[in-house]
ZASEDO-242582 format. One record per residue (C-alpha): residue number from 1; residue in one letter; x, y negated, z. Coordinates in pm, 1 decimal. Each point is the difference from the previous one (the first is absolute). Layout:
BEGIN
nr NUM | rest A | u X | v Y | w Z .
...
This chain:
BEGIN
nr 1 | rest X | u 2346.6 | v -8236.3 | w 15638.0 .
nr 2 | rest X | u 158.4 | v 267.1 | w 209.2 .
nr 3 | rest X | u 353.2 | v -163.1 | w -22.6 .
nr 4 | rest X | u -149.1 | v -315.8 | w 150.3 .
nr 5 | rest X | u -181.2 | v 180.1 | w 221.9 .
nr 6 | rest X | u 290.1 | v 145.7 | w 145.5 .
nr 7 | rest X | u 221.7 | v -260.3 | w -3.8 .
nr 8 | rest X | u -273.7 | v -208.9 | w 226.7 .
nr 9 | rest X | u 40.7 | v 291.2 | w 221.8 .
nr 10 | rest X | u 364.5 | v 64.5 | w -4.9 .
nr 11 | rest X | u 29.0 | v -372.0 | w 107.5 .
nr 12 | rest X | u -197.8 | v 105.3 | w 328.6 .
nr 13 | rest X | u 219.7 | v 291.4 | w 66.6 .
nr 14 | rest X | u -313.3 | v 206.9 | w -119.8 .
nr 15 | rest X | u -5.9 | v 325.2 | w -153.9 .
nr 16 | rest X | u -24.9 | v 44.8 | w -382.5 .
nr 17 | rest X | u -347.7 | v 110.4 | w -163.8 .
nr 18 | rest X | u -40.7 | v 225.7 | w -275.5 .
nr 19 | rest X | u -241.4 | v -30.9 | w -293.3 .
nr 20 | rest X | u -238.4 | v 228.0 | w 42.2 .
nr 21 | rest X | u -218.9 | v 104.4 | w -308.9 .
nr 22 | rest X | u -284.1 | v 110.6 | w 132.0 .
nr 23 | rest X | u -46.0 | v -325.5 | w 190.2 .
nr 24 | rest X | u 54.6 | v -166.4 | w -266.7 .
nr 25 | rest X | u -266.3 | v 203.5 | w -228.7 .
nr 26 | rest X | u -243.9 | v -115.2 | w 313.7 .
nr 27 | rest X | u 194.8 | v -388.9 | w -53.7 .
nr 28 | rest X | u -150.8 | v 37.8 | w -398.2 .
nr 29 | rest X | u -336.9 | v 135.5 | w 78.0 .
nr 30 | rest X | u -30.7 | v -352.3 | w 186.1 .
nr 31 | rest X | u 144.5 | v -197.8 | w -202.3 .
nr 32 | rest X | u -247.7 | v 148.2 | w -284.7 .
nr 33 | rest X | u -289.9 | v 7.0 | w 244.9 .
nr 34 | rest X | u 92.7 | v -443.8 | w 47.5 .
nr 35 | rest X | u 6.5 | v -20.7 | w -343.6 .
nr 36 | rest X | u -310.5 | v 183.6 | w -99.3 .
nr 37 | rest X | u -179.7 | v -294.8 | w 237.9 .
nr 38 | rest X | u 214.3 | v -260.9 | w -81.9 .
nr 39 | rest X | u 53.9 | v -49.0 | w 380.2 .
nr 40 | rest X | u 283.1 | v 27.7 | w 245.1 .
nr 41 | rest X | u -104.7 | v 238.0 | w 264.9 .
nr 42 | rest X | u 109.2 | v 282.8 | w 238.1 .
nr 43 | rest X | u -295.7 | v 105.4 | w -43.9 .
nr 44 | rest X | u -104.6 | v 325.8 | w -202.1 .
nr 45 | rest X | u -340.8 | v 134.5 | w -63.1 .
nr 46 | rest X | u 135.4 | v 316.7 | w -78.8 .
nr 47 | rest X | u 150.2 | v 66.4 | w 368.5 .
nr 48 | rest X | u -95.1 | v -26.4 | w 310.0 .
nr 49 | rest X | u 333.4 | v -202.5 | w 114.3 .
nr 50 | rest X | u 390.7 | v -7.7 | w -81.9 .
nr 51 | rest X | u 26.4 | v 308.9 | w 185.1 .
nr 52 | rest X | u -230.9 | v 166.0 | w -231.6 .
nr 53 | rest X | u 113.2 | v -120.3 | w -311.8 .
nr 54 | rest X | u 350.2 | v 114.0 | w 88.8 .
nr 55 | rest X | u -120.6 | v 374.9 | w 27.9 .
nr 56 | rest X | u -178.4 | v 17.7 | w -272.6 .
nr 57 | rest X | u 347.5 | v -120.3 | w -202.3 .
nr 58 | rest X | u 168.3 | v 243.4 | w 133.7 .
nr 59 | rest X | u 120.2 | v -154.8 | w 298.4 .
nr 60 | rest X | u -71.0 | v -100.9 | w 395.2 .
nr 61 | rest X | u 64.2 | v -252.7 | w 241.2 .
nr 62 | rest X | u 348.8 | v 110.9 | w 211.3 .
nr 63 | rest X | u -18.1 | v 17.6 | w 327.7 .
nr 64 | rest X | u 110.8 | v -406.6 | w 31.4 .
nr 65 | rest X | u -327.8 | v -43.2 | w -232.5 .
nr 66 | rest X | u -20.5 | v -164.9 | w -322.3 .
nr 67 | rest X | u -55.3 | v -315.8 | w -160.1 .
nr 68 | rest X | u -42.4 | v -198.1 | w -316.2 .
nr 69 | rest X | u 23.9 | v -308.6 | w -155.8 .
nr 70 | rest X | u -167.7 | v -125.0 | w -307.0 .
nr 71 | rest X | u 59.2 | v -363.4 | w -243.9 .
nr 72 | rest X | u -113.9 | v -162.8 | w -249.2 .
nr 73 | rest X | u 79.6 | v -176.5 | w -302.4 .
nr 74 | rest X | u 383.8 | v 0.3 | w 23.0 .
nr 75 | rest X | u 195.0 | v 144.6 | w -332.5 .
nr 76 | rest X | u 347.1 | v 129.2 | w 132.6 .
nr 77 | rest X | u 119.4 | v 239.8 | w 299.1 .
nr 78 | rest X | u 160.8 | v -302.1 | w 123.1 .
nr 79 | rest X | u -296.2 | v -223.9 | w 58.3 .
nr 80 | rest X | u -199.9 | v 222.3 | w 136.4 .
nr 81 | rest X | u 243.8 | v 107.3 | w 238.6 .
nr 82 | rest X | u 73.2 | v -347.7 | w 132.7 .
nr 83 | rest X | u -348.7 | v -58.4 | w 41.4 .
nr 84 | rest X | u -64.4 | v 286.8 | w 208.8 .
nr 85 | rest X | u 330.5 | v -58.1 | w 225.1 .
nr 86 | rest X | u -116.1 | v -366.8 | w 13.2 .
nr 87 | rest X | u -308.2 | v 158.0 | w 156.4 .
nr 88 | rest X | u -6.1 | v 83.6 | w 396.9 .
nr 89 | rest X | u -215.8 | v 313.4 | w -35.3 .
nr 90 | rest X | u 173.8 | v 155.3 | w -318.4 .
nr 91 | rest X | u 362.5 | v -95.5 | w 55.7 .
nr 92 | rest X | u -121.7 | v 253.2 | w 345.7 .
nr 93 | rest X | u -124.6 | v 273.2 | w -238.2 .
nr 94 | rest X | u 377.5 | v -5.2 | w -204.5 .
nr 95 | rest X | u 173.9 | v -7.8 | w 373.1 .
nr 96 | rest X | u -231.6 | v 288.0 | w 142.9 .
nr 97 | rest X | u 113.0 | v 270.8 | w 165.4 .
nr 98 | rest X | u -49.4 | v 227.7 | w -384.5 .
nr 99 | rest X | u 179.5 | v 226.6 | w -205.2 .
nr 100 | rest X | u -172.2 | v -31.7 | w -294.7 .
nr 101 | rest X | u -126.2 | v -232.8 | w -200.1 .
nr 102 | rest X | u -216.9 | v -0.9 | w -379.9 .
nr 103 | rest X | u -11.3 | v -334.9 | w -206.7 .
nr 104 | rest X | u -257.1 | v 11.3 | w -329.5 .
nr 105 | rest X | u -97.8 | v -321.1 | w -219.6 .
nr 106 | rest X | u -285.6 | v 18.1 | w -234.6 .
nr 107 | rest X | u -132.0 | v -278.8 | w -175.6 .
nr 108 | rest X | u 104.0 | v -365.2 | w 227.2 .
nr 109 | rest X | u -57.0 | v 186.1 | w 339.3 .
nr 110 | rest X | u 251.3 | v 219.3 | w 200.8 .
nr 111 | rest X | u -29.9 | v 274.5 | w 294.5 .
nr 112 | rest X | u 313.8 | v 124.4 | w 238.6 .
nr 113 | rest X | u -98.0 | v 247.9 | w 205.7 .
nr 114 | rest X | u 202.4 | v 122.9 | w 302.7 .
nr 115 | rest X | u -17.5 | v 301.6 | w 223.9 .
């Protein structure tokens, strides 16, 4: 995922993100959380927000934020990746102005988280 991630944004004369593993420990404690409800959601009952879910992972939002994006149902990196640059508002997460990113798949649904 983070090769196409930065090829996407080498293409836009973007800077290169690194995979980040706290982010994506916070990525899998979605991904788990989606699957435990059989739901796609950004939501978490656990957290307050993104923001908290990060810190309690071991990470934060930089100072450009964060973000994340979560799918559903697709088997390989390379579906779910098209989807979400097919997608206005998550092909923006991938192209944000990040340094990091976390990616985590459990069951059928995925979590990328940025910051």
């Amino acid at each position: 995922m983070l090769n196409h991630v930065n090829d996407i944004r080498r293409n836009r004369n973007l800077s290169a993100l690194t995979l980040d593993n706290n982010l994506s420990k916070a990525a899998l404690v979605q991904s788990k959380y989606q699957h435990s409800i059989r739901k796609m959601t950004h939501s978490n009952d656990n957290y307050s927000g993104l923001a908290d879910k990060l810190r309690k992972n071991g990470s934060t939002c930089s100072l450009n934020g964060c973000a994340e994006n979560v799918a559903w149902n697709q088997d390989t990196v390379n579906e779910v990746f098209n989807d979400w640059v097919e997608s206005p508002g998550h092909l923006e997460n991938i192209l944000g102005s990040f340094g990091g990113m976390g990616i985590a798949k459990f069951g059928t649904y995925w979590t990328q988280t940025f910051n």
